[in-house]
Residue, then its C-alpha position, 0 to 999 in steps of 0.5 A: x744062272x739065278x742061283x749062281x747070281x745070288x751066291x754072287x751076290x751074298x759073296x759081295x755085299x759091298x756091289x750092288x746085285x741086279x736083275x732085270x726081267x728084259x721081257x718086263x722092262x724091254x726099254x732097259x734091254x734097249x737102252x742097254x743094248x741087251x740082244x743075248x741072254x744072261x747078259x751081265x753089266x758091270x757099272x761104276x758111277x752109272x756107267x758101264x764098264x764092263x759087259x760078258x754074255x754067256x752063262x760062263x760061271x768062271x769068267x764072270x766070277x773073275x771079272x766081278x772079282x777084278x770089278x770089286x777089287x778095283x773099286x776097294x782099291x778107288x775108295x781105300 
């Protein structure tokens, strides 16, 4: 999925990318409620907003792109 997710990211300059290393950081899978991998967040303002877990490409391309569009449409 890492390449997947950083062609993600080139794809939307204006969101913020992340990875985090569960095994590294367990208190941030734990805070987070981590328990399957990928997990993938979606967070506005600190707070989550949405959440997918699975390595299911076009699902999570439709949701960030949703994500994206609402926060353009918020700040316009």
């Amino acid at each position: 999925m890492n390449p997947f997710f950083e062609e993600l990211a080139s794809s939307y300059p204006d969101a913020l990318f992340l990875t985090v290393d569960v095994d590294d950081v367990k208190a941030v899978a734990a805070k987070m409620e981590v328990k399957a991998m990928p997990t993938f967040l979606l967070m506005k303002e600190g707070a989550q907003v949405d959440r997918l877990v699975g390595a299911n490409p076009d699902e999570i391309r439709k949701r960030i792109d949703a994500f994206v569009q609402s926060i353009r449409v918020y700040v316009a």
